[in-house]
N, C-alpha and C positions, 0 to 999 in steps of 0.2 A: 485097567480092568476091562476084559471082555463083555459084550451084549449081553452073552450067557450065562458068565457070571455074576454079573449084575444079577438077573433075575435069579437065581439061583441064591443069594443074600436076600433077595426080598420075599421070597418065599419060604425061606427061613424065618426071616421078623414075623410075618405074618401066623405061622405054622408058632412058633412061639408064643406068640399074643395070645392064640387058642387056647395053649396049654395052660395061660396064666387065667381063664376064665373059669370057674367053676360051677356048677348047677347049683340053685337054690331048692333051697327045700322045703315045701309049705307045707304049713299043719292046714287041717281039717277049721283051726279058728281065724285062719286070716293071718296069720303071722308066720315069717318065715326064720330057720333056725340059723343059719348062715351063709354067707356065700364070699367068692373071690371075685374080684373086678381085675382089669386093665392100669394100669396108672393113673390114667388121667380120670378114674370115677372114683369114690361117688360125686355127681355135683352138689354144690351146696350151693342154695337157693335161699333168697331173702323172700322171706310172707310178703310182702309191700310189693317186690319187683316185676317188672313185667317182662326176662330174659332168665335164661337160665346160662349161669356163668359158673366154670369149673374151679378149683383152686388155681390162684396166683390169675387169676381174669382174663383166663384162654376160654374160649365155648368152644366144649368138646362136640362129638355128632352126634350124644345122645341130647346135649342141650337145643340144638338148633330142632329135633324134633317133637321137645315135651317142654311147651311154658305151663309155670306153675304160680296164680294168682292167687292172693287174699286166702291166705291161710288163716285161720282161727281156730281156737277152741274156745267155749261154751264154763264159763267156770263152775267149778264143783257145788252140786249141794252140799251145807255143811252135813256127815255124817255118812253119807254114800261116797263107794270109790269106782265110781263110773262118768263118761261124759261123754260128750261127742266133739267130732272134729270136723271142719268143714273147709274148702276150697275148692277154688276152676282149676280145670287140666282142658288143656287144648293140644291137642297132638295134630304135627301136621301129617301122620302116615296113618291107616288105622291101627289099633293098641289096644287093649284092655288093661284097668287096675285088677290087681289079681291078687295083691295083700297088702299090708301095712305092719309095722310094728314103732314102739319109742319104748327108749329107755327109761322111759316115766308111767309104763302101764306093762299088765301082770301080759298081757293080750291086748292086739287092736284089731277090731273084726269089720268086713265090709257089711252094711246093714240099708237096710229099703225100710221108709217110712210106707207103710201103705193103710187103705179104711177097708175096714169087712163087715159090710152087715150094721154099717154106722160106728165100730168099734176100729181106733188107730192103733195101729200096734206096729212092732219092728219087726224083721226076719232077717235072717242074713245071709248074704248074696255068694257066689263063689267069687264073681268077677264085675265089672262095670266095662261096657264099653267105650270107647275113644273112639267115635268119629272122627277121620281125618278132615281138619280144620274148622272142627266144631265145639264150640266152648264146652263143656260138660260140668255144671254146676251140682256138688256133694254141695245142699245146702239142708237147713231144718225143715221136718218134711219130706223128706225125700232120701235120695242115698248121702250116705256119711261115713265117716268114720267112728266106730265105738271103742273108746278107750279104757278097761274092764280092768281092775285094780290098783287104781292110780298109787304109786308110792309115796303120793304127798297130794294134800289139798290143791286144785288147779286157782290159785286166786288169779282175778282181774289184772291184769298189767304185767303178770308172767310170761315168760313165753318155754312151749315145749317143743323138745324134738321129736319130726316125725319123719319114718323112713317108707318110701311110695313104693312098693315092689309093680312095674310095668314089662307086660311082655306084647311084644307088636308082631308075634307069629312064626318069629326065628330066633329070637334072642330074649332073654329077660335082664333087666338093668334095673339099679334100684338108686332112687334121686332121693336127698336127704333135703327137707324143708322144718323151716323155724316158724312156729305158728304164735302168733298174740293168742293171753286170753282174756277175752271178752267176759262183760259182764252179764248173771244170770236174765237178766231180761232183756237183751237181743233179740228182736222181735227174728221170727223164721221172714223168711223171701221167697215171694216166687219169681224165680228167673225166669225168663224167658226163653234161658237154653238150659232148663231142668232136663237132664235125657233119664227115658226109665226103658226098661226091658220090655 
């Protein structure tokens, strides 16, 4: 096979891979309706781990640049079907979180812990920044994930799925993480690398 044709096949593969990509589409709540990946996405991340590793234990290019640490969820009050979700992202490019959703909630919204006038309350965020190579702690108190009609009670020692929609400026990619949950008295943390707007 000639130089030219060679490149001429790889320009093809490539030009295909595009076509296999599709836009997501975010609601107004933070959840996004659906989308097409590549083969080798989504990754599936272990809450505990500190690498992101694709099926069959290749790291894809979206793993090498989003670790996702200490996944948690907060367990449900008996009676209410809302809770929060919390983990580190450390992206080595800059990125923004830009939605969330799980199979186990009606809606997952990004929300800001903030005080007004002495009174805490929530709001929610379009997006969360990702400084590149800076831990960015969604912890209690600060930004999170809000998980709004849970289809079953979150007990202790569960674990749920949640899927991270990240766009780094050119592409949006969405990583799928297993979170523990925790029990209701989980005292909140202030981290040290809490990043706020």
């Amino acid at each position: 096979m000639s130089v030219i044709s060679g490149r001429k096949a790889a320009q093809a593969l490539v030009a295909g891979a595009l076509l296999a990509t599709a836009s997501l589409v975010v609601h107004a709540g933070g959840g996004f309706a659906s989308a097409a990946f590549p083969p080798d996405e989504p990754l599936r991340l272990a809450a505990a781990g500190t690498s992101a590793v694709a099926p069959g234990g290749t790291a894809s290019a979206a793993a090498a640049h989003i670790a996702v640490t200490d996944a948690w969820v907060r367990a449900s009050v008996p009676g209410l079907t809302a809770t929060g979700a919390f983990l580190t992202l450390t992206s080595a490019t800059p990125a923004r979180l830009v939605g969330a959703a799980s199979p186990a909630a009606a809606s997952v919204e990004l929300h800001e812990s903030i005080e007004e006038a002495g009174v805490k309350k929530m709001r929610p965020v379009a997006a969360i920044d990702l400084p590149a190579g800076t831990p960015v702690s969604l912890a209690p108190g600060g930004f999170h994930l809000m998980l709004n009609g849970l289809k079953a009670p979150a007990a202790e020692g569960a674990t749920l799925p949640l899927t991270l929609l990240i766009d780094d400026g050119s592409t949006r990619r969405q990583i799928e993480v297993t979170a523990t949950v925790r029990a209701l008295t989980t005292p909140a943390t202030d981290s040290p690398h809490q990043h706020r707007h």
